[in-house]
N, C-alpha and C positions, 0 to 999 in steps of 0.2 A: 504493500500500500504506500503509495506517493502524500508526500504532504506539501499542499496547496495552498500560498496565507495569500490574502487578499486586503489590499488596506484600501479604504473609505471610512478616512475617520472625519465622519462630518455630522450633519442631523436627519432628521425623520425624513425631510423631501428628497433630499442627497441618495439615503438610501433606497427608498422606492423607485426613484428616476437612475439608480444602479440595480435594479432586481432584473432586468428581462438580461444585460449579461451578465449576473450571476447565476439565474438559471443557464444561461448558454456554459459556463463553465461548469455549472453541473453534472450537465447533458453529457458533457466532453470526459468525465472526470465521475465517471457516477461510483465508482469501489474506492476514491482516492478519498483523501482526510481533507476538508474545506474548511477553512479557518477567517473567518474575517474580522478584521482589522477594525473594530468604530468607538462609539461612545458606550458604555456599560447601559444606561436606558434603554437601550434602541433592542436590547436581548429578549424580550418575549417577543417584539415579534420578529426579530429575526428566524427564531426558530419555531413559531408561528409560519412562516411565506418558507422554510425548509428547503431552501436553496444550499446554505451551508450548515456544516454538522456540530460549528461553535463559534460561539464570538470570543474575542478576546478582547477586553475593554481598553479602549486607545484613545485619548483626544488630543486631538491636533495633532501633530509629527513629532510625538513622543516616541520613546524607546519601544518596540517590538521584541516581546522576549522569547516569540520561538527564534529558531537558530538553524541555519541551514537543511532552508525548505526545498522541495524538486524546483519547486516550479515559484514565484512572487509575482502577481500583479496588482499592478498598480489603476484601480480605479478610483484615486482623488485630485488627479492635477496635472497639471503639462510637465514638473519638474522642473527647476533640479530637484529642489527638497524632495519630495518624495520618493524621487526613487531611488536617493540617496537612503532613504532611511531603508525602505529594500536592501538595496543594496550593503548594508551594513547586517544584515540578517546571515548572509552568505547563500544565497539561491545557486543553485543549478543552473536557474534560468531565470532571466525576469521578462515580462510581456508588458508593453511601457510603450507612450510615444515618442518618437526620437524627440531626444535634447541632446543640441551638440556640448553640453559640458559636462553628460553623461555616457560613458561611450559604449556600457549594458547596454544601453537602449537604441543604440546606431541601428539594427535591422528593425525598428518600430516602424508605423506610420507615421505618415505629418498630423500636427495638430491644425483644426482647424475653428477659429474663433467662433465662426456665427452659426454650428451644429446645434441640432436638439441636446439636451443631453443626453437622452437616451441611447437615439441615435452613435452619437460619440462615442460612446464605452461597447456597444454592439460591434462597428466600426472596427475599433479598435483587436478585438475579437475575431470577425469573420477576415480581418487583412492578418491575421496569422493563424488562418487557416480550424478557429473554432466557430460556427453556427451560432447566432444568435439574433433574435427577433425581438426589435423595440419594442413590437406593439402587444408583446409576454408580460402586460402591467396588472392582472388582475389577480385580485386578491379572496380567498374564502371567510367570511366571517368567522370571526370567531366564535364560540359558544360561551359566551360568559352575560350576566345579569344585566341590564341596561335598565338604572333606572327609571318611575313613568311619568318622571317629568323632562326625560328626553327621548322618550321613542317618539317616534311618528311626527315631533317638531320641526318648525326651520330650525338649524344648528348654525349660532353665528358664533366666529371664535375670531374678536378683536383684537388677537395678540399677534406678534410678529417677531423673526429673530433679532431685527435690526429697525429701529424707527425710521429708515427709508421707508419700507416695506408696510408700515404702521400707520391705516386711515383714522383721522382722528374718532375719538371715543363719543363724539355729538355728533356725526354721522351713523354713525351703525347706532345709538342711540333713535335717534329719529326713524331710522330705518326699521326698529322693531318694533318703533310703538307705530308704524303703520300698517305693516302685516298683519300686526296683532288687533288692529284696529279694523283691517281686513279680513277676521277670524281665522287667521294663521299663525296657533299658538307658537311660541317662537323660548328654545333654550339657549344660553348663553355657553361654551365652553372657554374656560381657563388653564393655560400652561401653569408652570410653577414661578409662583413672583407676579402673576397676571390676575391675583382676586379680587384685586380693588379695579383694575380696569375693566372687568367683565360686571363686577359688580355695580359699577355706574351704570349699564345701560338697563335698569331699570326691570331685568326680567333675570327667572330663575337661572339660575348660574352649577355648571357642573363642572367639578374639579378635584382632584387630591388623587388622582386613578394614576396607571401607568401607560403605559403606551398603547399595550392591549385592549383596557380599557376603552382608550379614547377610540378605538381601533371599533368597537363593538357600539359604541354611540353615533360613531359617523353611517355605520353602516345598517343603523337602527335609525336615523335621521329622514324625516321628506325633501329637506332641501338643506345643502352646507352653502354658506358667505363667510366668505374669508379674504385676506390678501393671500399675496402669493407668498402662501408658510407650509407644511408640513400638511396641516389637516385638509388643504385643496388637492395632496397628492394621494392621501389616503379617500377623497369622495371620487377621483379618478379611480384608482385599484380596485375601490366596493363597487364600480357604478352607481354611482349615489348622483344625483343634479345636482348644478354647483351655478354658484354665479364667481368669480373671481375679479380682485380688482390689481391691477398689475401698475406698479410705477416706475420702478428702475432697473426692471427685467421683462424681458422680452417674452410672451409666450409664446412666440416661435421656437423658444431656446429650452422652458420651462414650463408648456402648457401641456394639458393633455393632447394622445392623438385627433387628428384633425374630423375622424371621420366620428366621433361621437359628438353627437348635435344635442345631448341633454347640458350641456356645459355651457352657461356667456361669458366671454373674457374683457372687461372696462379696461381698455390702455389706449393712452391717447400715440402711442405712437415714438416715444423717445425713451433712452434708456440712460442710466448713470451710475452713481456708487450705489450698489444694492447695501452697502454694509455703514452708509453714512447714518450720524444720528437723530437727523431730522427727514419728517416724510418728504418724499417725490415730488415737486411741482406737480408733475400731473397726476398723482395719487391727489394732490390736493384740488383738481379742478373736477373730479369725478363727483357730480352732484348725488343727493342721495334719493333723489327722484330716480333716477338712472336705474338705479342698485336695487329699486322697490318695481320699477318694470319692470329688468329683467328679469325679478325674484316670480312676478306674481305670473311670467308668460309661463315661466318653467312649473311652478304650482297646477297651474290651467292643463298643461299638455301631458305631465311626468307624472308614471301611477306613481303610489305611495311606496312604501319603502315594503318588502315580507312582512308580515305578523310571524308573531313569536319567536321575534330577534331579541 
């Protein structure tokens, strides 16, 4: 048995928009040992989506303490860093895209900037000769208890990793007291550190779960709003309707595939620091009229979510 390590030490979105080639390495590698590389939260459901056979908890381009793996890919970044830190593992082999200040990675592909991500890391994959399919993004519910005052709700989760990314909290405030105004009971969800913000908009608030969790409410949800964070990637995987507001990232780059039409994407069109601390210019021009249309066509059109999730 070959051992496999795989690093993507990043968050929730990162890893779902890397599942369709971690399944391709799977596929490629089904008796070998798959190890991946992330943040320690992200482990139910990594092993939940059973693509690889353990996480090993990493954040950012910290130390990697297996040790001369067959194989090291790199699915977090163009490098160097990265596959530096591979590279310091003592691989066999590393799968990586070329950086010329990395000379492991010389037989890689070129990077290219303006890819899906999914795309990208698939790419990366099938130009060294393993199979993998972007549009491998769905996920199985999980069976775990979903409170009832978030099944069957809109699911709005005002948080974000980075206040680019972060529409103000009197926006989706207003936005729920008109759904709910509209008789579309409406749940709040909360990250960790996010209770007072979710707790401003005025409606019941779900929070303190893990990932799985949250995993089991989106997919219990009638409709997810959110920026472009984690839980818009987990209402992609469930098939759950989504409306999404996009400011300093592209959903060309970050959206779902094209061809599901339960999803609205709000971006006006320019991108920037996704990681600065104040919102988007045009996260900021996205009225919250907008966000209450698109919410109420997808309501109108999208059955409801299973019973007895």
């Amino acid at each position: 048995m070959s051992l496999v390590v795989v690093l993507r030490a990043l968050g929730l979105g990162d890893f779902l928009a890397a599942l369709p080639a971690l399944r391709g390495l799977r596929a490629a590698h089904p008796h070998d040992h798959l190890v991946l590389a992330a943040p320690a939260p992200l482990e139910p459901l990594v092993q939940h989506a059973g693509a690889v056979d353990e996480l090993e908890p990493t954040e950012g381009l910290s130390t990697i303490s297996r040790s001369k793996p067959d194989l090291a890919v790199n699915l977090h970044g163009r490098g160097p860093q990265s596959h530096r830190l591979l590279e310091a593992s003592g691989p066999g082999r590393v799968l990586a895209f070329r950086h010329p200040e990395v000379p492991a990675s010389a037989t890689g592909p070129e990077w290219s900037e303006d890819e899906h991500e999914r795309d990208r890391w698939c790419r990366l994959l099938r130009e060294s000769g393993v199979p993998a399919d972007p549009n491998d993004v769905d996920l199985v519910p999980p069976c775990r208890l979903v409170p009832s005052e978030a099944r069957g709700k809109v699911l709005i989760h005002p948080g974000g990793s980075s206040g680019a990314r972060r529409w103000p909290a009197a926006g989706w405030a207003q936005v729920a007291a008109s759904l709910t105004a509209l008789g579309h009971p409406v749940c709040v969800s909360a990250g960790p550190g996010e209770e007072a913000l979710a707790g401003g908009l005025g409606q019941p608030v779900w929070s303190g779960g893990d990932v799985l969790d949250l995993t089991s409410i989106v997919a219990a949800s009638r409709l997810v709003l959110s920026g472009d964070t984690g839980i818009a990637h987990l209402a992609t995987a469930l098939r759950r309707p989504s409306v999404v507001l996009y400011g300093p990232t592209s959903p060309a780059v970050w959206g779902p595939p094209a061809d599901r039409t339960w999803h609205r994407l709000l971006w006006r069109g320019h991108t920037g620091d996704p990681w600065a601390s104040e919102p988007h210019p045009d996260l900021l021009d996205i009225r919250p009229e907008e966000v209450v249309e698109a919410a109420s066509e997808l309501l109108d059109t999208c059955p409801p979510a299973p019973s007895g999730t």
